[in-house]
C-alpha positions as CSV (number, residue, x, y, z in Angstrom):
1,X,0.0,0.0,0.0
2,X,1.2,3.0,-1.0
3,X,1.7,6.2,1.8
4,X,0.1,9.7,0.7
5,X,1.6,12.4,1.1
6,X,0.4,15.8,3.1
7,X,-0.3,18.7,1.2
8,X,-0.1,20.9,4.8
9,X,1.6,23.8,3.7
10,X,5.0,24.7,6.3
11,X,5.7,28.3,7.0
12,X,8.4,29.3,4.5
13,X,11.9,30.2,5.3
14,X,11.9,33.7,4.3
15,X,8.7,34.4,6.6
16,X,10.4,32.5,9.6
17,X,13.2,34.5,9.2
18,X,11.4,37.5,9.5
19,X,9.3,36.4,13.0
20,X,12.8,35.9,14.2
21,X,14.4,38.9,13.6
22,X,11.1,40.7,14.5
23,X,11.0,38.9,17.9
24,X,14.7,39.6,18.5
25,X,14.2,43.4,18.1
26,X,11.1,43.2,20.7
27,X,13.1,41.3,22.7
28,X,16.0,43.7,22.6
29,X,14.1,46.6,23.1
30,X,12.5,45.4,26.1
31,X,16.0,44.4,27.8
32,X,17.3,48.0,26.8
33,X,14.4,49.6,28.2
34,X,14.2,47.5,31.3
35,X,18.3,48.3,32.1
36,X,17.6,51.9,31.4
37,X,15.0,52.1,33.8
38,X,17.1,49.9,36.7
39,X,20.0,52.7,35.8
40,X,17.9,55.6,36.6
41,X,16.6,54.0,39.6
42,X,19.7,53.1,41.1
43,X,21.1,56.7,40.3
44,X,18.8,58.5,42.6
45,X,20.2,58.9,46.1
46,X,18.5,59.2,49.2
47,X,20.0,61.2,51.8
48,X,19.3,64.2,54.5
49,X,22.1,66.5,56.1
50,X,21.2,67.3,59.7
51,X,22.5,70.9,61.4
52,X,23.6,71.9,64.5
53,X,21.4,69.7,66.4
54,X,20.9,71.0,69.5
55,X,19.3,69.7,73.5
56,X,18.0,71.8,76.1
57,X,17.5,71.0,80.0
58,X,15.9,72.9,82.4
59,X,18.6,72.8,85.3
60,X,16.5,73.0,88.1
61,X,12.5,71.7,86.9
62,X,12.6,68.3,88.5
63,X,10.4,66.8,86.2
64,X,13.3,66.4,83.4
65,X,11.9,69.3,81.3
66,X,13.6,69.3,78.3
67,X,13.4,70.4,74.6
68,X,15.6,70.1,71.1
69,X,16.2,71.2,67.6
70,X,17.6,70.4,64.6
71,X,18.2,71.8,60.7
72,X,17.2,68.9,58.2
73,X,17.6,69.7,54.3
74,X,16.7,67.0,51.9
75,X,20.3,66.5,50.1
76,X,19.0,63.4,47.7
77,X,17.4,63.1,44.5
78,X,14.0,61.6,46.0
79,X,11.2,63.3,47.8
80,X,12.0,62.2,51.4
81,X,9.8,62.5,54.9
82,X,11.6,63.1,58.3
83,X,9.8,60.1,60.4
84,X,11.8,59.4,63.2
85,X,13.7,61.8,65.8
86,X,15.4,59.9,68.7
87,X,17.3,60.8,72.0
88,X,18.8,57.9,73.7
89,X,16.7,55.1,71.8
90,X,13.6,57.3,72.9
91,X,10.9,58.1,69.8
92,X,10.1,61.4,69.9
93,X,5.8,61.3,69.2
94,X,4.7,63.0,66.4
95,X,2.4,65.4,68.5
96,X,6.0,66.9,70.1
97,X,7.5,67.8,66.8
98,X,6.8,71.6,66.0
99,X,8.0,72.1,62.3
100,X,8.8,74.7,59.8
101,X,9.2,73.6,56.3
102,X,9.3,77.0,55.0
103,X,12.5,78.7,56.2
104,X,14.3,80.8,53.8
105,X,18.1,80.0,53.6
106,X,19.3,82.8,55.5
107,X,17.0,81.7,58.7
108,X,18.3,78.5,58.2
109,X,21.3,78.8,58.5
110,X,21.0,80.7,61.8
111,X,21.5,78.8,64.9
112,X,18.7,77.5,66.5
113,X,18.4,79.0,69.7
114,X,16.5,78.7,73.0
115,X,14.2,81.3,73.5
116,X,13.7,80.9,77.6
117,X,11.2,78.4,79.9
118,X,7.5,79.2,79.8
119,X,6.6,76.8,82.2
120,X,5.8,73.0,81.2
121,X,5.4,74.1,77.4
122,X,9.2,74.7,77.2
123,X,10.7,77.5,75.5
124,X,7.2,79.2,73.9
125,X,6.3,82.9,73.6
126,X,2.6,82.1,73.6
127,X,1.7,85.1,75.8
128,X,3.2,87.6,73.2
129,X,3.4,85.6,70.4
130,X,3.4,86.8,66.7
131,X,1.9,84.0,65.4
132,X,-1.8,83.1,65.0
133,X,-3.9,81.3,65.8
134,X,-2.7,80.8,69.0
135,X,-2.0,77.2,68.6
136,X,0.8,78.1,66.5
137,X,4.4,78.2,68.9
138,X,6.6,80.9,68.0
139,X,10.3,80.3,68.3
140,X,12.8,82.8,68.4
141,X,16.4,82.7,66.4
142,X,17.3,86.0,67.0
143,X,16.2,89.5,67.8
144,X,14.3,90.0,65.1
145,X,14.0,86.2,63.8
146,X,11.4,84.0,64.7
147,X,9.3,81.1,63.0
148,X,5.7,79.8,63.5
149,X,5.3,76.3,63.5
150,X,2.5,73.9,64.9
151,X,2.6,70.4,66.6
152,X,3.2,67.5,63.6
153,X,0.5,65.1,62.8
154,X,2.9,62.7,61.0
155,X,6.1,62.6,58.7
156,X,7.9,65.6,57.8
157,X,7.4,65.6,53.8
158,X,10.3,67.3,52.1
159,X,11.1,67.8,48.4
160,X,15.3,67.4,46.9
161,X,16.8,70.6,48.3
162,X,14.2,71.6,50.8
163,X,15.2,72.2,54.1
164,X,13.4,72.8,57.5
165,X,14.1,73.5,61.1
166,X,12.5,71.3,63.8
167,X,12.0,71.7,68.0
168,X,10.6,68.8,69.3
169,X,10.0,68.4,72.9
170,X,11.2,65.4,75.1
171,X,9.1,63.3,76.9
172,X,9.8,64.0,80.4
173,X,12.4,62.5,82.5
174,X,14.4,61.3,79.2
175,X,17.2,63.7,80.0
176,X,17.3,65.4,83.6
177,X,19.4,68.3,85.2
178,X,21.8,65.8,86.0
179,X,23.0,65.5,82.0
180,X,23.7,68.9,81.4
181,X,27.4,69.1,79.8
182,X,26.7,64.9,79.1
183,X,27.3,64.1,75.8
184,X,24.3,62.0,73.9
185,X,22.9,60.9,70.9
186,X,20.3,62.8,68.5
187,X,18.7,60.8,65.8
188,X,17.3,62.3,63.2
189,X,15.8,59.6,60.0
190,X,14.0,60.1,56.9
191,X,13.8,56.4,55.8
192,X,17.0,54.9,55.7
193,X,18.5,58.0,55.5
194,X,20.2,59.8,58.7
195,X,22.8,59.4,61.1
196,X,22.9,59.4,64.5
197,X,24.5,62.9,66.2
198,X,26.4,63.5,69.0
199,X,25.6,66.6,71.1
200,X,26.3,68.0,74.2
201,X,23.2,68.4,76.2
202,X,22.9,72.3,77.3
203,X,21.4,73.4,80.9
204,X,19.6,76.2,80.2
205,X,17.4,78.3,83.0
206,X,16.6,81.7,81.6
207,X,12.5,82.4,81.7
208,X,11.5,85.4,79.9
């Protein structure tokens, strides 16, 4: 018996060439596109630069009343938010952070400065403040230099190149009179990004 042959038709060479040199290109373009991408990525740097940190303790409030500060600019490529602040391993909470992410260059650069105790509520001019409403804390950085800042709700958001000045206030009885000219730790994060600081905690007892 004799076989028959199969008149299926196969794809010819010159049209399986093509799909292959067509699929290569895709292919190619996709590896390209995908390395670019990983490139840019890895490119962009995340990093803050923290200033003059600085601690405050009341000398003689036995309660450990203390308050701090710090400069933090945004140094990286990537919009970056301040979420953690720590003194000796402590989280300071949100609701103690009293930020200003306004500052011109020129008041940032200024050192931050303690403007004298008003009681529990640290170093705040409520009773002649210039800032309204009157939930808003005015610190001073000078004699004619002040900023208006209210208590944080979260993460401080900052954009590359954008800088801000922060007082937070200690929980009580993390530092106490005792650790004034002690040298400790100031954390300051954004992410990854941060460091931790050394500083020399300052006693402080001027009341305006």
């Amino acid at each position: 018996m004799k076989t028959k042959l199969s008149k299926k038709r196969a794809i010819s060479t010159v049209l399986t060439t093509v799909i292959i040199l067509v699929a290569s290109v895709v292919l190619g373009s996709g590896v390209v596109l995908y390395g670019t991408s990983l490139f840019q990525g890895s490119t962009q740097t995340e990093a803050i630069a923290v200033s003059t940190p600085k601690v405050w303790v009341h000398t003689t409030a036995t309660e450990g009343l203390a308050w701090g500060a710090a400069g933090v600019r945004n140094t990286g490529d990537k919009v970056l938010s301040v979420d953690k602040i720590t003194i000796r391993g402590l989280d300071i909470p949100f609701a103690q952070w009293y930020a200003d992410t306004s500052v011109s260059a020129s008041l940032y650069q200024q050192a931050l400065n303690h403007s004298g105790w008003s009681g529990t509520g640290g170093f705040i001019f409520n009773n002649y403040s210039s800032c309204t409403p009157s939930t808003i804390l005015q610190f001073d950085l000078g004699a004619t230099d002040f900023y208006c800042a209210d208590a944080a709700t979260g993460p401080i958001s900052l954009t590359p190149g954008q800088s801000a000045i922060i007082y937070f206030k200690l929980t009580n009885g993390t530092i106490t009179s005792l650790d004034s000219g002690v040298n400790t730790s100031v954390n300051v994060y954004a992410g990854k990004a941060g460091a931790p600081q050394s500083i020399t905690v300052q006693g402080q007892t001027y009341t305006p």
